[in-house]
C-alpha positions as CSV (number, residue, x, y, z in Angstrom):
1,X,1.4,-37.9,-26.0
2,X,-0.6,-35.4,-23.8
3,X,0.4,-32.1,-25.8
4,X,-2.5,-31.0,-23.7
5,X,-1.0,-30.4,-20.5
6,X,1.5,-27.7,-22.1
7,X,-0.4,-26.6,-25.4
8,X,-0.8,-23.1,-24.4
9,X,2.9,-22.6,-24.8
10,X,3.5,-24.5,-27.6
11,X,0.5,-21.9,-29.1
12,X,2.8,-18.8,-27.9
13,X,6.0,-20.0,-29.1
14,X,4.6,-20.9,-32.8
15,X,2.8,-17.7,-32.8
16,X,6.2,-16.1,-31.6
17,X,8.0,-17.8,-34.4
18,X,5.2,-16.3,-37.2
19,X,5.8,-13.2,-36.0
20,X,9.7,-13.1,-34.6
21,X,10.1,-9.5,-36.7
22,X,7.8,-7.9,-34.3
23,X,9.2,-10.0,-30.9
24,X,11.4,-7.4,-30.0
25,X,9.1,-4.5,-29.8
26,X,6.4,-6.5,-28.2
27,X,9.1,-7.7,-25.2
28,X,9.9,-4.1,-25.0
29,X,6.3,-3.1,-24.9
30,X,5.3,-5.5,-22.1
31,X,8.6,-4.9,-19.9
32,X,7.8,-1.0,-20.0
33,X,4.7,-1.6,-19.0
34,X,5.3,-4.2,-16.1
35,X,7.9,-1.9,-14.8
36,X,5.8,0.7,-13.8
37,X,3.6,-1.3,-11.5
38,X,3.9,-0.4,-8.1
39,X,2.2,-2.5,-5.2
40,X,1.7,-0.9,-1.7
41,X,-0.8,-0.9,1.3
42,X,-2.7,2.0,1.8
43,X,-2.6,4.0,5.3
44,X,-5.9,6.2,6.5
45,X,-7.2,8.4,5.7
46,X,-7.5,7.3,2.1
47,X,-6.9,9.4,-1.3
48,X,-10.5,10.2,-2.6
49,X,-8.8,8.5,-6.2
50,X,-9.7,5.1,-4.3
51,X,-13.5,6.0,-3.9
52,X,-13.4,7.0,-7.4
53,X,-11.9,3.4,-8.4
54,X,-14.9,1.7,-6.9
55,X,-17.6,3.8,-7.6
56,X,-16.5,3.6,-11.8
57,X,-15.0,-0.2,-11.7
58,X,-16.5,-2.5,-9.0
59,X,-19.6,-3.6,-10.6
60,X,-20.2,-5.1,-13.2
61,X,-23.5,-2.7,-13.9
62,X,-22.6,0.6,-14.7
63,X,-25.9,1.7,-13.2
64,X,-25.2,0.5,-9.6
65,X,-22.9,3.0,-8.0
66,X,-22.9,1.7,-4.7
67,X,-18.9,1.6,-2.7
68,X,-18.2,-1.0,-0.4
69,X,-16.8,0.4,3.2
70,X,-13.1,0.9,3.5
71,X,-11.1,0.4,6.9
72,X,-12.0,2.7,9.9
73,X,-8.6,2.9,11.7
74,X,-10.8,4.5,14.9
75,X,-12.1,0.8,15.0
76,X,-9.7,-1.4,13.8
77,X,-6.1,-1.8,14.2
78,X,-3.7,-1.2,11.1
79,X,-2.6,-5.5,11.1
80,X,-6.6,-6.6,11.5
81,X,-8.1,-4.1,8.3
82,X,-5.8,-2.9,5.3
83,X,-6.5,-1.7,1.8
84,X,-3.9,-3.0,-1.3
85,X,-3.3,-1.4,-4.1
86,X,-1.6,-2.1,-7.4
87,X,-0.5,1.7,-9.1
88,X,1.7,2.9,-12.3
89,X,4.3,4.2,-11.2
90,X,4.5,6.8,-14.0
91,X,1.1,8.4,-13.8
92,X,0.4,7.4,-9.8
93,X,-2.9,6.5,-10.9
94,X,-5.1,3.7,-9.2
95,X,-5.3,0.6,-11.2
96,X,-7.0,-2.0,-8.5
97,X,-7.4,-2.3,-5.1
98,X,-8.6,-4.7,-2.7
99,X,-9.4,-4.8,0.8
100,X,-8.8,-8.0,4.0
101,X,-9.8,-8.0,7.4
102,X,-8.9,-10.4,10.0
103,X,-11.5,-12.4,11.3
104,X,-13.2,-11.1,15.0
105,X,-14.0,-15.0,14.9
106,X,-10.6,-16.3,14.1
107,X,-7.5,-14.8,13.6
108,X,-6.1,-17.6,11.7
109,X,-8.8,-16.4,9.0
110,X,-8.8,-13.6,6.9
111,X,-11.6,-12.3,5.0
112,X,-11.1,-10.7,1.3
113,X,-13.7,-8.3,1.5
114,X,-13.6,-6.6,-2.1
115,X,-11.3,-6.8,-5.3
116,X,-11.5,-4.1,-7.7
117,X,-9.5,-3.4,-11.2
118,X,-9.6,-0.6,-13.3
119,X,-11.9,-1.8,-16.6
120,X,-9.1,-0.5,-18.9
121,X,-6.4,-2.6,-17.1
122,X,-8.0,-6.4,-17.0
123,X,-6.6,-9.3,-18.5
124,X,-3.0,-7.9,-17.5
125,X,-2.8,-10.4,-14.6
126,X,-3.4,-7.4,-12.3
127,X,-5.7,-9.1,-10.1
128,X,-3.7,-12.2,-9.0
129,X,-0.2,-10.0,-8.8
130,X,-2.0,-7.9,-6.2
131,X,-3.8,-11.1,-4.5
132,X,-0.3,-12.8,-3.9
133,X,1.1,-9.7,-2.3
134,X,-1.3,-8.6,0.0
135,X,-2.2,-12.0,1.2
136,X,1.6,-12.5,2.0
137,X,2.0,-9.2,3.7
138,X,-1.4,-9.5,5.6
139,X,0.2,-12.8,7.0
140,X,-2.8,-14.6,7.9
141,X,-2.7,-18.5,7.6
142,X,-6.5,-18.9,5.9
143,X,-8.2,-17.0,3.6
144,X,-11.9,-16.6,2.7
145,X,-14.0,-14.7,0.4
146,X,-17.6,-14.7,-1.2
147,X,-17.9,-14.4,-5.3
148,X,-20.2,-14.1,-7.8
149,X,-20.1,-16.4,-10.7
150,X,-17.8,-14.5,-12.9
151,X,-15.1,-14.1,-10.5
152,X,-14.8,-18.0,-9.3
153,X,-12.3,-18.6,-12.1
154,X,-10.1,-15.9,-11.2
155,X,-9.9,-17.3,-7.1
156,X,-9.8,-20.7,-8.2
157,X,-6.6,-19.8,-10.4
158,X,-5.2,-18.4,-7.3
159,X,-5.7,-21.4,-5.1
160,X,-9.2,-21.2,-3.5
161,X,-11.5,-23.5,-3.6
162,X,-15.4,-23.8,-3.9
163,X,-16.8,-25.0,-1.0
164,X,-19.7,-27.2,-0.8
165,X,-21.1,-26.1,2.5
166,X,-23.8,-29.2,2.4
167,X,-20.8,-31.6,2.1
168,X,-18.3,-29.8,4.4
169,X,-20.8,-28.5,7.2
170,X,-18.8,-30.7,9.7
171,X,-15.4,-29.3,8.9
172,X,-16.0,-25.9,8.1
173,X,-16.2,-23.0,11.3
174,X,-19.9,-22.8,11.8
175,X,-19.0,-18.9,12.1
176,X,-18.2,-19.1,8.7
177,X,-21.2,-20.8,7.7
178,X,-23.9,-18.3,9.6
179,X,-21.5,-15.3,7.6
180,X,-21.6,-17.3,4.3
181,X,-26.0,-17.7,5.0
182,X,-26.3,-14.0,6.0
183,X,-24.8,-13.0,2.2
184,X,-26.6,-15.3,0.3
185,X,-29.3,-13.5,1.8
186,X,-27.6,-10.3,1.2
187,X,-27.4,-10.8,-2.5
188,X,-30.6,-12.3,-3.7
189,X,-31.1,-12.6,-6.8
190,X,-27.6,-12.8,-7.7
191,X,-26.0,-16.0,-6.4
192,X,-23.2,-16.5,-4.7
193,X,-20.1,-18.8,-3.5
194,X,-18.3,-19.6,-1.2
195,X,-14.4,-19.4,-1.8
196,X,-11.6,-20.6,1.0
197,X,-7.9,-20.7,0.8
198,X,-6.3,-23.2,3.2
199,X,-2.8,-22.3,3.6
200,X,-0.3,-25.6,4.2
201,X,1.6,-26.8,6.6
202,X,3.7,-24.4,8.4
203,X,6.2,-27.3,9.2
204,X,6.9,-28.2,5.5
205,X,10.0,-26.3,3.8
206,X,9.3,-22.9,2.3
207,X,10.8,-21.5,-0.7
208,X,10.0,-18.0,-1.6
209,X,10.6,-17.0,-5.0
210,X,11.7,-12.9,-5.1
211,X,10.2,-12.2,-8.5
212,X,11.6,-9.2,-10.4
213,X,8.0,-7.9,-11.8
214,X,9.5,-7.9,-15.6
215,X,9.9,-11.7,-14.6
216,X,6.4,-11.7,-13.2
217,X,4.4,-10.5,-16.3
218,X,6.6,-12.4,-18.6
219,X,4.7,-13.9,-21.7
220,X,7.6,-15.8,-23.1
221,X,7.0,-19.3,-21.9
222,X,10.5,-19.8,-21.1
223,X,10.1,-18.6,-17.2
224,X,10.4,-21.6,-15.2
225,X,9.9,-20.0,-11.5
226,X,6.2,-20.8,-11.9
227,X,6.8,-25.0,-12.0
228,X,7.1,-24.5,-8.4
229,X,3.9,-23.4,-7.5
230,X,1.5,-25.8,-7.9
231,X,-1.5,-23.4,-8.2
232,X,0.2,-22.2,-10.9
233,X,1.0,-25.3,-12.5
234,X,-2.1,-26.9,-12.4
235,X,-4.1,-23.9,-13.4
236,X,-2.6,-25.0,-17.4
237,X,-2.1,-28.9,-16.4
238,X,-5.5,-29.9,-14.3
239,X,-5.5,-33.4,-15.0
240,X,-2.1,-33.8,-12.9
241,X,-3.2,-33.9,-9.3
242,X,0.1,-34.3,-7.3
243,X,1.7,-31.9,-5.7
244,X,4.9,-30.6,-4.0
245,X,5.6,-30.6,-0.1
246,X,6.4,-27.6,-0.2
247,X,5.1,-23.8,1.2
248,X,5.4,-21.4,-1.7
249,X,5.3,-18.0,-1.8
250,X,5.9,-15.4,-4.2
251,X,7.1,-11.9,-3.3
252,X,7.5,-9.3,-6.6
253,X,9.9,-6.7,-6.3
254,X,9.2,-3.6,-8.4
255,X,12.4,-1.6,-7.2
256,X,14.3,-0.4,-4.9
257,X,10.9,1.2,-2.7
258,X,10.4,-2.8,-1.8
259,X,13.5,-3.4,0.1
260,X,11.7,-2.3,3.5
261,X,9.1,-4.5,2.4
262,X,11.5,-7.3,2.2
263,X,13.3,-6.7,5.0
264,X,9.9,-6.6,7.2
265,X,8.7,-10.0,5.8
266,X,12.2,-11.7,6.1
267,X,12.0,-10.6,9.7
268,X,8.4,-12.0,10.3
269,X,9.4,-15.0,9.2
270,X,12.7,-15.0,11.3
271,X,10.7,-13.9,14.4
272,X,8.5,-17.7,13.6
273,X,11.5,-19.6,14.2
274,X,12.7,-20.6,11.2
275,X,16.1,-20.4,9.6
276,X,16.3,-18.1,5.9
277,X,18.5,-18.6,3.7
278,X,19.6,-17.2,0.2
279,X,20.2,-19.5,-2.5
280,X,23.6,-17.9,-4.0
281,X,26.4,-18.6,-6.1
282,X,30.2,-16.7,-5.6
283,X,31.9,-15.4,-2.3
284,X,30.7,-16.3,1.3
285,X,28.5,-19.1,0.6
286,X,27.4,-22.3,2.9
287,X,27.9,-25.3,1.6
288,X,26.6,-27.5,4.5
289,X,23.8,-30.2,5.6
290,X,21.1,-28.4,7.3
291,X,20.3,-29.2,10.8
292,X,16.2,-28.6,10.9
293,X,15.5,-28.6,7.1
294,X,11.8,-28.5,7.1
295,X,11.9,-25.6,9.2
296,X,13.9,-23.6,6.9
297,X,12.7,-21.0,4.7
298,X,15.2,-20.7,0.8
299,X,15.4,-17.4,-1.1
300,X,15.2,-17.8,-4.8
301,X,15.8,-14.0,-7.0
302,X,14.3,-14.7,-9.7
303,X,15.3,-13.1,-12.9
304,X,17.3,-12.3,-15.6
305,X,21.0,-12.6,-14.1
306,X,20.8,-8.9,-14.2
307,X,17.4,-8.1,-12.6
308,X,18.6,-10.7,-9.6
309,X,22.1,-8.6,-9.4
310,X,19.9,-5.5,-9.2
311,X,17.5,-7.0,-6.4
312,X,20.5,-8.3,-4.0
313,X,22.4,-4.7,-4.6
314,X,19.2,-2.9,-3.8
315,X,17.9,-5.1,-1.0
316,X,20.2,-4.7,2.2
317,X,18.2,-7.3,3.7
318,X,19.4,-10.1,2.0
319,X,23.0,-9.3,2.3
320,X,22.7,-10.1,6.3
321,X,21.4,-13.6,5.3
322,X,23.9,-16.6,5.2
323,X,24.1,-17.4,1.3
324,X,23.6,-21.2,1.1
325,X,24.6,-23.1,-2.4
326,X,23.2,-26.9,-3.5
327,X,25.7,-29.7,-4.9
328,X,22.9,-30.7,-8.2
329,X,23.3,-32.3,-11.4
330,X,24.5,-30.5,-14.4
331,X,21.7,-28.1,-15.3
332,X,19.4,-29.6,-18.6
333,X,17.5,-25.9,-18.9
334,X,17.8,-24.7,-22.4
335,X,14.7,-22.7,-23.3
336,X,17.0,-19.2,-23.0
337,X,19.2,-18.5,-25.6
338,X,23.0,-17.6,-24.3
339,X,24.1,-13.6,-24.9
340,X,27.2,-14.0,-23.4
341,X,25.8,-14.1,-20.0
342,X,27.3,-17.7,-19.3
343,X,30.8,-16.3,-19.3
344,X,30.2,-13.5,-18.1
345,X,28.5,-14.9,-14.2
346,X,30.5,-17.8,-14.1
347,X,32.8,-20.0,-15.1
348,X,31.4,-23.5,-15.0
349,X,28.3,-23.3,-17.6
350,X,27.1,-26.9,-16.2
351,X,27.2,-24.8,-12.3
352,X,24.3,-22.4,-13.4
353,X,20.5,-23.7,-12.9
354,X,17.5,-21.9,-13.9
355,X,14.9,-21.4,-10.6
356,X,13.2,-24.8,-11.2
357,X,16.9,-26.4,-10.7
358,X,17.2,-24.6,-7.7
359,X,13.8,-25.5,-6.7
360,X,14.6,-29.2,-6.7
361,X,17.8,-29.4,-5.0
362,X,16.1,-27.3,-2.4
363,X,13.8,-30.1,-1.6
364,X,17.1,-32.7,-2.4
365,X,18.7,-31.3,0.8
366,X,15.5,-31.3,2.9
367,X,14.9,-34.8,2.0
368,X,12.1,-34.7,0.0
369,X,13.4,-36.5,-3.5
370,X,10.2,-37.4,-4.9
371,X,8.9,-33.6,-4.7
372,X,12.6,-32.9,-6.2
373,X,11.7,-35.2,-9.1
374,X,8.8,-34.2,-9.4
375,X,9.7,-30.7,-10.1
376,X,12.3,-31.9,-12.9
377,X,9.8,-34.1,-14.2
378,X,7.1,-30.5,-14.8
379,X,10.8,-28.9,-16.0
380,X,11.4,-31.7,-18.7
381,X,7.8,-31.8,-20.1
382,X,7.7,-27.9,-20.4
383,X,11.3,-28.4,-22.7
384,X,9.7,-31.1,-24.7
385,X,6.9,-29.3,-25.7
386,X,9.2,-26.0,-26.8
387,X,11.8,-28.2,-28.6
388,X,8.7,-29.8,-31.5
């Protein structure tokens, strides 16, 4: 049996079980703290708490205090240079920052110019939270960057890919090329890689998962949103090399300050033809075949059954979108214990999936069963591991 592929949670819930007098408080602990993250993109001229960010965090030598450029809005529009940030809500302070540009070459490309987290806050996952969101606001279909050898884990994890510009010289822009040659040059000694994100189909389905940021930073192991993405999924299983045909995206929502957010990105993809829907149970929902499926674009809240109440009451966006429900077999998920939230959201228990569920009979009704299966098959290996 390959305990391999899911040993990492298997190590967190024995661990959990050794120590289940202090579970509460360290839930408690980790949900404060996720709370008061707040994500945003920064608008010139910039805070002088930005400068200070770089200048103390960016390298990885103290001594060095050099600060890469930030966005000059007198020479670049707001949608082709932007600075993201990742703050706490509570103190306001700056905990990383990163900056994209579009590409003068191509604007199907983007170009991750510089990541930078606070030294007191890594290893919280702060870096690929603020990744995901700015790459889905920025919009752009391709993504590129250059990295030193300590960060290629960290963009690997968060689906680029080392690119061996011998082997792909015929494939890759040969702008790219000439800007990935001029920064070797740039950074002699040090070496450096070349790191590209190609972004999939635009005609596949889409299903967008709208995190609740508790949800997000979650170390429980009994999440299941993340069997969806298969970046995610093969970052802890990389001997398993298929994948879904699906476009993923991931969109966290700290609180109520992200429902123009929302609304702005459900319009964008509106405005690219597609059709969104929201994946919901109760009054005023569709239960129909879908005309275009692959073009269609499904809403997932995921949470808690309370943190995806409080997102739909505190986005106004998603209560103009037609609510669309899936005929699935009786859910199988049973890595959450029941608080009395079963009777208390609905009546039919066997009704209720848990976001991988939903995932599959998403891509049941576009058509796609062996992604659909493939997805239950990720869901019932993660069980099987949790229930030795």
């Amino acid at each position: 049996m390959r305990l391999k592929l899911f040993g990492f949670l298997a190590q967190i819930l024995s661990s959990m079980a050794r120590r289940s007098g202090s579970l509460s408080s360290m839930c408690a602990a980790s949900r404060c703290a996720a709370a008061a993250l707040h994500f945003a993109r920064l608008h010139f001229p910039y805070d002088d708490g930005l400068k200070e960010l770089y200048r103390k965090n960016f390298h990885s030598r103290p001594t060095k205090k050099w600060v890469p450029a930030f966005p000059n809005r007198a020479r670049s529009g707001d949608n082709d240079d932007a600075m993201y940030v990742v703050k706490s809500s509570q103190t306001n302070e700056l905990l990383a920052a990163l900056r994209l540009s579009r590409s003068k070459h191509d604007a199907g490309y983007s170009f991750l110019r510089s990541l930078c987290v606070h030294r007191d806050h890594r290893r919280r996952n702060l870096a690929s939270l603020l990744l995901q969101e700015a790459l889905e606001d920025f919009g752009a279909q391709h993504t590129y960057c250059f990295a030193t050898p300590e960060l290629n884990r960290l963009y690997e994890l968060n689906g680029f890919t080392e690119a061996n510009t011998e082997e792909s010289s015929a494939i890759m822009p040969k702008w790219l090329l000439r800007e990935y040659g001029h920064q070797v040059d740039r950074s002699k000694p040090d070496p450096m890689s070349l790191f590209v994100r190609i972004a999939k189909s635009r005609h596949l389905p889409r299903i967008v998962l709208l995190q609740h940021i508790k949800e997000a930073q979650s170390r429980t192991g009994t999440a299941s949103g993340w069997l969806l993405d298969d970046r995610a999924y093969k970052k802890n299983n990389p001997d398993d090399e298929r994948s879904l045909n699906l476009v993923f995206s991931r969109w966290i929502w700290t609180g109520r300050d992200d429902a123009n957010k929302t609304k702005e990105r459900i319009e964008r993809l509106q405005n690219d033809n597609r059709d969104v829907y929201l994946l919901w149970k109760g009054a005023g929902v569709v239960k129909s075949k879908l005309g275009s499926p692959p073009q269609s674009t499904f809403i997932i809240i995921d949470g808690t059954w309370q943190e995806a109440n409080a997102i739909y009451r505190k986005t106004p966006a998603l209560w103009q979108l037609p609510r669309f429900d899936v005929d699935a077999p009786p859910s199988e998920y049973s890595m959450r214990s029941d608080f009395g939230w079963k009777d208390k959201f609905a009546g039919v228990d066997s009704n209720l999936l848990c976001t991988a569920e939903a995932g599959a009979a998403v891509m049941d009704i576009c058509g796609d069963t062996g992604s659909a299966e493939l997805i239950r098959e990720r869901l019932g290996r993660l069980q099987s591991v949790i229930d030795l």
